[in-house]
C-alpha positions as CSV (number, residue, x, y, z in Angstrom):
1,X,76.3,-14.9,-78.4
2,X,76.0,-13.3,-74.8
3,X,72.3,-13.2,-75.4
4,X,71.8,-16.9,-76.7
5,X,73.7,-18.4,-73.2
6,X,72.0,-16.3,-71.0
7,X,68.3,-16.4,-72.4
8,X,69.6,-20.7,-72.0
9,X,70.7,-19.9,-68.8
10,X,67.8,-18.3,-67.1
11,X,65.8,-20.8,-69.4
12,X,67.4,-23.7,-67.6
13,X,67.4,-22.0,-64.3
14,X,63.8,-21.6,-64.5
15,X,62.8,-25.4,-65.4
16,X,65.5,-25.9,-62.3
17,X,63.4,-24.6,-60.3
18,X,60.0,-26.0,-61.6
19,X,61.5,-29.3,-61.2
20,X,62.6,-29.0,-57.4
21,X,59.0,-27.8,-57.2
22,X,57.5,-30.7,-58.5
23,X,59.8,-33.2,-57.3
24,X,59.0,-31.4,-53.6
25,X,55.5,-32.1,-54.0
26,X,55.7,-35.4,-55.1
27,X,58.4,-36.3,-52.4
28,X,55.4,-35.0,-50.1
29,X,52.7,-37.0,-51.6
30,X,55.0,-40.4,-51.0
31,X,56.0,-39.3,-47.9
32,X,59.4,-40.2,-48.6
33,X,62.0,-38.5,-50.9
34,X,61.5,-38.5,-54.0
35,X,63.1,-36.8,-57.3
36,X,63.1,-37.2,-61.1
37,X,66.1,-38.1,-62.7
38,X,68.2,-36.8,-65.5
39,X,67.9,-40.4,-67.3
40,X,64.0,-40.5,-67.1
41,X,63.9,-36.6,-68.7
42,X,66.1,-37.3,-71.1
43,X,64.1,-41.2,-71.7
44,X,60.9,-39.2,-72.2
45,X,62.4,-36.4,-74.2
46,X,64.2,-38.3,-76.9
47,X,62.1,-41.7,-76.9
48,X,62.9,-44.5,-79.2
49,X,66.3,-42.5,-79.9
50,X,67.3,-42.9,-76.1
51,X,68.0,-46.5,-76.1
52,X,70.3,-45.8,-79.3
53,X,72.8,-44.0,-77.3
54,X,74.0,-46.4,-75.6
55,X,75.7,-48.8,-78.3
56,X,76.5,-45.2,-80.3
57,X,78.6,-44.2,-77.3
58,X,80.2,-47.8,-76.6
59,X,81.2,-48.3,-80.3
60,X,81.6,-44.8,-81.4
61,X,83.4,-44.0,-78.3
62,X,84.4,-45.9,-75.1
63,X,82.4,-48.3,-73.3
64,X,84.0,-46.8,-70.2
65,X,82.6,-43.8,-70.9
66,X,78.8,-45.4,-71.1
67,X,78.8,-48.0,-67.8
68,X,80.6,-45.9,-65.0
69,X,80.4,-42.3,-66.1
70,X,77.4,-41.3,-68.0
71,X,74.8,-44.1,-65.8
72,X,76.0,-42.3,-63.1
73,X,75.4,-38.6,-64.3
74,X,72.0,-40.2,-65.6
75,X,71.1,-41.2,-62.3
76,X,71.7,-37.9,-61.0
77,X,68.7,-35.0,-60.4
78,X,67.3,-33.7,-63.2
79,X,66.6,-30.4,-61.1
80,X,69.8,-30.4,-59.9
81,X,71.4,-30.7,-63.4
82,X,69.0,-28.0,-64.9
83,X,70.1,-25.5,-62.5
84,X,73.8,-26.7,-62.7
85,X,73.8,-26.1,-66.5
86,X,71.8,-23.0,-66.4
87,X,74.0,-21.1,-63.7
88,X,76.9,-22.6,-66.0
89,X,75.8,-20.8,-69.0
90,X,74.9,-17.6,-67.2
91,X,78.1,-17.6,-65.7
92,X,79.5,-17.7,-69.4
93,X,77.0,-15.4,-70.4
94,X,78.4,-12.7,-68.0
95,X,79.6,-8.8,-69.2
96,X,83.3,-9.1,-69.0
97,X,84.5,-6.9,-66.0
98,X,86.2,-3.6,-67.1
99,X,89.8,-3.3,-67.3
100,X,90.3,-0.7,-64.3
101,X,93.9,-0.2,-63.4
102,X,95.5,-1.5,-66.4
103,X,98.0,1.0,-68.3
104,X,97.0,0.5,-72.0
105,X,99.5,3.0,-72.9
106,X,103.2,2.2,-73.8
């Protein structure tokens, strides 16, 4: 399980990176700042299944959840969401530290 998270993590680290590559180039090229975000990714990913989530989430869910929480997270970086996840999951991914000190012994 170790293995799966971090092989995400470095994964999603990596396509972090890419992204704040390619968002830097094209921020150059429009001479103005410019970066992808999460909602377009995910809009070209999933397609036609995209616009299904939101009425899923309002009627399976909350509507709150849809209009203030997840158009927000949407709007947010892709890059910086990638790399946010991915240091996440390597976090999780970690060697637990050895037990140094600790009387095991009673």
């Amino acid at each position: 399980m170790r293995f799966l998270l971090r092989l995400v993590g470095y994964l999603l680290v990596a396509t972090g990176f890419v992204m704040v590559v390619l968002d830097g180039a094209r921020s150059i090229a429009n001479s103005g700042l410019r970066f992808t975000a999460l909602g377009e990714v995910l809009a070209s990913a999933l397609q036609e299944r995209y616009g299904l989530l939101q009425p899923a989430i309002e009627r399976n869910i909350h509507p709150l959840l849809w209009d203030p929480v997840l158009l927000t997270l949407l709007q947010a970086p892709a890059a910086f969401a990638a790399l946010l996840l991915g240091f996440a999951l390597l976090w999780l991914g970690r060697r637990p530290e050895p037990r140094i000190g600790i009387v095991t012994r009673r």
